[in-house]
C-alpha positions in Angstrom: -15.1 29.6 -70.0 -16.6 31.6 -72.9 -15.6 31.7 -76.3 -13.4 34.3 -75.2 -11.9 32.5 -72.4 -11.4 29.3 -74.5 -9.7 31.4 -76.7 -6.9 32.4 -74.7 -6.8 28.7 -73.5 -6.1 27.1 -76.8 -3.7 29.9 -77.7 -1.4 29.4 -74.7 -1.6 25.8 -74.7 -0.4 26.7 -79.0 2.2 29.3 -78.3 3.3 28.9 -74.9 5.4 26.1 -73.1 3.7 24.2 -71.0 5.1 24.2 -68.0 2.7 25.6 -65.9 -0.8 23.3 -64.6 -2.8 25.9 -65.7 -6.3 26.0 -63.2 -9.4 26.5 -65.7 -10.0 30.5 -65.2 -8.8 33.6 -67.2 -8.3 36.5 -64.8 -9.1 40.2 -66.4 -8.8 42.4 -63.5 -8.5 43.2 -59.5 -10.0 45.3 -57.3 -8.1 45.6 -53.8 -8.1 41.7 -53.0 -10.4 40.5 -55.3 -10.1 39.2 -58.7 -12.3 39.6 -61.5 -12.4 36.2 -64.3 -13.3 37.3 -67.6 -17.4 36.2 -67.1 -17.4 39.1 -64.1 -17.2 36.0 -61.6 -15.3 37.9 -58.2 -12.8 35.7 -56.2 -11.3 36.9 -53.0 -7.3 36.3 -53.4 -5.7 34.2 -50.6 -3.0 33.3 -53.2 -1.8 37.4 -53.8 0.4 36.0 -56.9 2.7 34.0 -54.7 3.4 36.7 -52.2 4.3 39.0 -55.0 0.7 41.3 -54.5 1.7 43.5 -51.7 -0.7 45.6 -51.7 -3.5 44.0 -54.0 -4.4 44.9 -57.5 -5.1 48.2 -58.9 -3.8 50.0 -55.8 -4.2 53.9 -56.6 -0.7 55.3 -54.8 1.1 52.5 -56.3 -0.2 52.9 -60.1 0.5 56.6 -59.4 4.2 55.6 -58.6 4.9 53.7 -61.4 3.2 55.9 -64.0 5.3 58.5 -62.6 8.1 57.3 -63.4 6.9 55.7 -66.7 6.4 59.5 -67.8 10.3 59.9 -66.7 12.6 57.1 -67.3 11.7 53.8 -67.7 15.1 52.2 -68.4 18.7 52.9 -69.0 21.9 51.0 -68.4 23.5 50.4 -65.2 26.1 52.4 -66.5 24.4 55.4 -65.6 22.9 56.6 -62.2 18.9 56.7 -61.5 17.4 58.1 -58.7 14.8 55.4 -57.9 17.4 52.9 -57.6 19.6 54.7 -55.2 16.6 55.6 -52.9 15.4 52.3 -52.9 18.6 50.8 -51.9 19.5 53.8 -48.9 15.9 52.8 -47.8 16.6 49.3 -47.6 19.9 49.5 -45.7 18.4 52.2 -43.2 15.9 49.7 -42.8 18.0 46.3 -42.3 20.8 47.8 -40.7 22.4 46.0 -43.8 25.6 48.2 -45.8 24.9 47.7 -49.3 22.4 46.3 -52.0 22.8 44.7 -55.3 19.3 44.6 -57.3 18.3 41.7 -60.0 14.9 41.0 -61.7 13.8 37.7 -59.3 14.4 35.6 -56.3 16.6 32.8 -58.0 18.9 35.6 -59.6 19.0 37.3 -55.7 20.0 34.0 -54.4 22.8 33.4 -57.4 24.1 37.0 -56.3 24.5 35.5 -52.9 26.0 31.9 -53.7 29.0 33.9 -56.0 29.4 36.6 -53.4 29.9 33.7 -50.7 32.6 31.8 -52.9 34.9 35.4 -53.5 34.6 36.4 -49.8 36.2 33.1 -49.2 38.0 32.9 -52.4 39.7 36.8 -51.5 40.3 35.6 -47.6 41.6 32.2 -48.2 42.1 31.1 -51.6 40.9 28.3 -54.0 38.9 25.3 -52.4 36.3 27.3 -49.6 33.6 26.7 -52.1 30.9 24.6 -50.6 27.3 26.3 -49.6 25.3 24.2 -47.1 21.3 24.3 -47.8 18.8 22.0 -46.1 16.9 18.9 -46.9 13.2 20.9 -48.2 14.6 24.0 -49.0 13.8 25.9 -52.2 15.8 28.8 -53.7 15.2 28.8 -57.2 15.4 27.3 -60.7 18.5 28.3 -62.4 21.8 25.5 -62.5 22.8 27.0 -59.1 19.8 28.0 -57.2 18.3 24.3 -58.1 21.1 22.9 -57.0 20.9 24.4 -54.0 17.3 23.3 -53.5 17.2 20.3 -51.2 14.5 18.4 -52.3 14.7 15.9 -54.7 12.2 16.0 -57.2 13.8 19.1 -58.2 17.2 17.1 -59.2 15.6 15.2 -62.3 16.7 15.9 -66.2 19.0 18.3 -66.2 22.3 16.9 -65.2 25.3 17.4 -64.5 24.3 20.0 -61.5 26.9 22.2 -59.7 29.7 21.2 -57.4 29.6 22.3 -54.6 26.5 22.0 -52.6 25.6 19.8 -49.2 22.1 19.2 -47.7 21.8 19.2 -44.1 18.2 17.9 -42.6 16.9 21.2 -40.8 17.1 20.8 -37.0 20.0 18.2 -37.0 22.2 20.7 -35.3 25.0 17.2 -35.3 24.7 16.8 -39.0 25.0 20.6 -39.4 28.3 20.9 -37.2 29.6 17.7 -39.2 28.8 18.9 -42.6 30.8 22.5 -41.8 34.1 21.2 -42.8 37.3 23.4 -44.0 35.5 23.7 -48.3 32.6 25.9 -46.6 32.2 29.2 -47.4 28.2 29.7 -46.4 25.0 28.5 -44.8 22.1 29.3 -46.4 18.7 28.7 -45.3 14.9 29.9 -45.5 13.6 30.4 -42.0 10.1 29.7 -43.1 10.5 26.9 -45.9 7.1 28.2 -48.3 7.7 25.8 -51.1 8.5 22.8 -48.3 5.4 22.9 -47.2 5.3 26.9 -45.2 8.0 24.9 -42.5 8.9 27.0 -39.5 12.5 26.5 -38.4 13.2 25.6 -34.8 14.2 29.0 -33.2 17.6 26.4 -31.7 18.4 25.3 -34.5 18.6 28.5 -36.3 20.6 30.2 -33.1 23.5 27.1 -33.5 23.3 27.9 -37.8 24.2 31.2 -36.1 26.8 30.6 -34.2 28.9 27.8 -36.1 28.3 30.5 -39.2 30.6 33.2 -36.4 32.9 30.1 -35.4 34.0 29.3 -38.4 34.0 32.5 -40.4 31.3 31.0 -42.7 28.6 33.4 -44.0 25.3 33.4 -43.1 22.9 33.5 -46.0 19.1 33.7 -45.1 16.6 33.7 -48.0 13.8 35.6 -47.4 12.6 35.7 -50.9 9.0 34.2 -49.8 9.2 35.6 -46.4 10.3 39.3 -46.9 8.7 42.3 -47.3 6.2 42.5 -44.2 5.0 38.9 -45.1 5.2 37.2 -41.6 4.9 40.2 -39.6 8.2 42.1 -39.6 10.1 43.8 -42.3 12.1 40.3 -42.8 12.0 37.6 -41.0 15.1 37.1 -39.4 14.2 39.9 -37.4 12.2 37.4 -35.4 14.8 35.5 -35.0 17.1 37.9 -33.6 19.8 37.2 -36.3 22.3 39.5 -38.1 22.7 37.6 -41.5 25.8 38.1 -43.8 23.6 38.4 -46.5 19.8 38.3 -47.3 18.0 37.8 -50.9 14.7 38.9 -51.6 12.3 39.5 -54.4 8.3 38.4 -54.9 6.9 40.9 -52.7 9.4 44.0 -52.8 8.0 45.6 -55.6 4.0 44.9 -54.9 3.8 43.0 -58.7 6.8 43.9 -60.4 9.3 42.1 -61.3 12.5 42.8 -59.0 14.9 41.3 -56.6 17.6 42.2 -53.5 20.8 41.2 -52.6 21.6 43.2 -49.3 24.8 42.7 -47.7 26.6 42.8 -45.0 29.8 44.3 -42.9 31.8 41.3 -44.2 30.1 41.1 -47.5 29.3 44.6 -48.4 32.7 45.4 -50.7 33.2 41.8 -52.1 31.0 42.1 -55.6 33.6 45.3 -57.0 33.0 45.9 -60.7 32.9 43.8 -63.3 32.3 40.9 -60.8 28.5 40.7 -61.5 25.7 42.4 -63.1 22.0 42.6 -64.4 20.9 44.6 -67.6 17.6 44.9 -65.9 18.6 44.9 -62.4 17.3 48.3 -60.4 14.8 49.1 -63.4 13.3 52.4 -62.4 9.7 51.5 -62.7 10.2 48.7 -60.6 12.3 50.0 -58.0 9.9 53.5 -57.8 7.0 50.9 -57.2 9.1 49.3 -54.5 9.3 52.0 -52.7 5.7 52.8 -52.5 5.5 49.5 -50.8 8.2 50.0 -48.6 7.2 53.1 -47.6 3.4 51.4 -46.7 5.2 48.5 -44.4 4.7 50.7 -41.0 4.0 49.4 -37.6 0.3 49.2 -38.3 0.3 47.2 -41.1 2.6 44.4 -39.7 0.8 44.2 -36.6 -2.4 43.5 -38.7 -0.7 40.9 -40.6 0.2 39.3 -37.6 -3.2 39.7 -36.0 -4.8 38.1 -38.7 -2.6 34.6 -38.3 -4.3 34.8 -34.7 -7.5 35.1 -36.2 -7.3 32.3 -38.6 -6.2 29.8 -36.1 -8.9 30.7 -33.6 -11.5 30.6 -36.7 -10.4 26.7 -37.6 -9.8 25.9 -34.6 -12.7 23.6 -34.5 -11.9 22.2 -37.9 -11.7 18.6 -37.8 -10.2 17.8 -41.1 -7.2 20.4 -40.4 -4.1 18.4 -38.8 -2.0 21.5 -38.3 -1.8 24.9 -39.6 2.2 26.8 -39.4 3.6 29.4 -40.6 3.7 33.6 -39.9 1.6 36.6 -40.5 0.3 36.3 -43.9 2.3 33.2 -44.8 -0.1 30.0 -43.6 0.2 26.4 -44.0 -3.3 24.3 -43.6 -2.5 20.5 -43.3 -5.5 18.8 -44.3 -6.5 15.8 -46.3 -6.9 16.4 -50.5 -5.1 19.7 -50.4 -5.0 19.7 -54.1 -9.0 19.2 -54.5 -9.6 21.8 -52.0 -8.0 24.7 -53.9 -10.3 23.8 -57.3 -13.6 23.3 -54.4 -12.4 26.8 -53.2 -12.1 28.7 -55.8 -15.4 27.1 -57.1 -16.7 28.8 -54.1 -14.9 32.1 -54.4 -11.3 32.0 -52.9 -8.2 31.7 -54.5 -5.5 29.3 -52.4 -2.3 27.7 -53.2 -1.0 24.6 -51.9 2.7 23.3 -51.0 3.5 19.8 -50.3 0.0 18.1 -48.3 -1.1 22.1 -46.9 -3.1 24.5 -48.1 -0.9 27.6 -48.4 -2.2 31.1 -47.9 -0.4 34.1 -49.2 -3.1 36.9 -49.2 -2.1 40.8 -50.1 -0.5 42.6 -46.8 -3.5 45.0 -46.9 -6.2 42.9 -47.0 -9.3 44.4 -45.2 -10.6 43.4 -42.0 -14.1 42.6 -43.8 -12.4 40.7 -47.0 -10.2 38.6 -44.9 -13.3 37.2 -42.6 -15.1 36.8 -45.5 -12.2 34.5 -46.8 -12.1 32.9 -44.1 -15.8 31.8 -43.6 -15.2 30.3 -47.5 -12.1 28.6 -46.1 -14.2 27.0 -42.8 -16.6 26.1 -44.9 -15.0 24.1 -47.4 -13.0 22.7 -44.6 
């Protein structure tokens, strides 16, 4: 870094918590899906801000979008109507085939939306006691008491106990320990069908059909966070699409509004009147900025630009194919898992090289912008073989 750089370096490591493993670069701008560090090095962007870019950095229609509504509202209470809000929602259920939405500011907050509307559906329907939410061993849903709770993975459950009642972890694909667990305290499944922070896990299509139908046996809601996975990232609008499911209710955020911060609760027949007023809320929730910019990327997720996304997984695979240090490589569309050895030195050798990766668990874990060209993406990708 320059003096400039090391600057910024020493500051946050003064005034900010650290509770981030910082990687040794100091981003100034983007162009499409490249970033720029502060010495003018460029960096194609496989990482797209943990599937929060959308559509890449300093996207004209998008900045257009937001300033426009920057020059008209930029916030007011919940209390009032906006129009952004309202569109965004009546776009969203025309889209899902969901009834209603309730917006927040992340993915954790869109999951604890779910998690209390679960416990009043079957607090109104059957009284006190059908409390318990079912997750699954590798799961992540967020870090606030609830949504950390309802993580299944371990290493998460460390300092800050007592957690929440009221949560059971099911290993995914054990369709016996699933039926088992279901038990007359359960109010709601709740699963990722791609787990990205478990290391980009598909679920087995089975498995999730019999989460299905014990979920319409039992009158227990169906929860599917698609947080990670929303938003055109695997291919379709949401995921569960692919799946051929009708969830009760589905959370989403990261993507939605291309870089802002915003999340989704959408809900549905059974769960669309149970939140009435007073029973939750977010001051922030539906900004108009945010919800204007989701729109513009809502209104960019067509048929053309899914079926690149999902044209581009088949091009990866067929590009590493002949890779012999990668083991396995899972996930959809634009959400890839690379199993290879030293997945941890690979993203500091990569970006060395030009290319920004994540990782989660032992994989390499690529979350590139949905619009990523044809030319940047092959580019990528011959840093990617080569490294591999």
């Amino acid at each position: 870094m320059n003096r400039e750089g090391s600057g910024v370096k020493q500051k946050d490591e003064k005034y900010i918590c650290g509770t981030y493993k910082r990687q040794d670069v100091l981003f100034e701008r983007g162009e499409g899906s490249v970033l720029i560090d502060e010495e003018g090095k460029r960096y194609i962007d496989f990482g797209g801000g943990i599937a929060v870019n959308t559509l890449g950095y300093a996207d004209d229609e998008w900045i257009k979008a937001v300033t426009d509504q920057l020059m008209r509202i930029s916030h007011t209470s919940n209390l009032f109507y906006t129009r952004p809000q309202v569109e965004l929602a009546e776009r969203l259920v025309r889209r899902t085939g969901m009834e209603k939405v309730f917006f927040s500011n992340s993915g954790a907050e869109a999951n604890e939306a779910a998690v209390k509307c679960a416990r009043k559906y079957s607090f109104d329907k059957y009284g006190e006691g059908r409390y318990e939410i079912i997750t699954l061993e590798n799961s992540f849903h967020g870090r606030t008491m609830a949504t950390i709770t309802a993580t299944g993975q371990k290493v998460f459950h460390n300092y800050f106990m007592p957690f929440l009642d009221g949560f059971k972890y099911v290993k995914a694909g054990d369709s016996k320990a699933l039926r088992e667990a279901v038990g007359p305290k359960t109010a709601a499944i709740m699963a990722e069908l791609i787990q990205g922070e478990g290391g980009v896990e598909v679920l087995d299509r089975e498995f999730v059909a019999e989460i299905a139908e014990i979920c319409a046996e039992k009158d227990v809601l169906l929860i599917v966070d698609e947080v990670q996975t929303g938003n055109g990232r695997t291919g379709s609008l949401y995921c569960y699409e692919q799946f051929g499911l009708h969830p009760d209710i589905v959370t989403t955020a990261k993507g939605l509004a291309g870089g802002l911060p915003l999340g989704a609760t959408m809900f549905g027949k059974k769960t669309a009147e149970v939140l009435s007023q007073g029973t939750h809320g977010s001051t922030f929730g539906g900004n108009p900025v945010c919800c204007a910019a989701a729109i513009n990327v809502l209104d960019r997720i067509n048929d053309k630009l899914l079926n690149s996304v999902k044209e581009k997984f088949v091009l990866l695979k067929q590009e590493l194919a002949d890779c012999p240090s990668v083991r396995s490589i899972s996930g959809m569309g634009l959400m890839i898992g690379i199993e290879c050895d030293d997945a941890a030195g690979k993203v500091e050798l990569l970006r060395k090289n030009g290319l920004i990766v994540l990782t989660a668990k032992n994989k390499l874990r690529l979350l590139p912008p949905l619009n990523i060209s044809d030319d940047t993406f092959a580019r990528g990708l011959k840093i990617l073989k080569e490294v591999l």
